[in-house]
C-alpha positions, -999 to +999 in steps of 0.1 A: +000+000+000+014+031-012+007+063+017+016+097+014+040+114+045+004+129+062-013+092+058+010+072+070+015+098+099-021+091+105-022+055+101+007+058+132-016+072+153-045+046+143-060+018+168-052-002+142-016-001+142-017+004+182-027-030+184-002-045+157+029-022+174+017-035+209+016-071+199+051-066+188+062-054+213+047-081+237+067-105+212+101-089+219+094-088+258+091-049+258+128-045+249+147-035+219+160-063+195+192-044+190+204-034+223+180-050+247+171-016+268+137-018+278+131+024+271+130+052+287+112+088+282+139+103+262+146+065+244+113+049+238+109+014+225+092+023+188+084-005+160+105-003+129+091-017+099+118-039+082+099-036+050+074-012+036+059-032+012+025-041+038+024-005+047-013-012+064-018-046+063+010-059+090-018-083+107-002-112+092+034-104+091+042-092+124+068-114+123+081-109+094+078-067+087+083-059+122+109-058+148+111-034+186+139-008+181+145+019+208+146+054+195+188+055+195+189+023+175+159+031+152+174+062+147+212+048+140+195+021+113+174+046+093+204+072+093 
């Protein structure tokens, strides 16, 4: 699914992809896959998207699209 910067921001903010981040993150035991910090205020735990090619329809993939990255390490792998 192809979204625009402003609909993808919105899909972020969805119930939708609340529930798919938060079943993530239960799968990686709160803690980023990377360094294994369980976040902070200034270094939440985000979910990266390994791929964006199911942009929207992640229900069946969280295993495969999705991974727990805190902000410092999400940050480092998109930079």
């Amino acid at each position: 699914m192809n979204m625009t910067n402003r609909e993808y921001a919105e899909y972020l903010q969805s119930d939708k992809w609340k529930a798919i981040a938060q079943k993530r993150l239960e799968i990686d035991g709160g803690k980023c896959v990377c360094c294994g910090c369980t976040g902070t205020a200034k270094n939440p735990i985000e979910i990266h998207h390994l791929s964006y090619r199911y942009l929207g329809e992640e229900e069946g993939r969280i295993y495969q699209d999705l991974c727990s990255l805190c902000h410092v390490c999400h940050k480092m792998i998109h930079d």
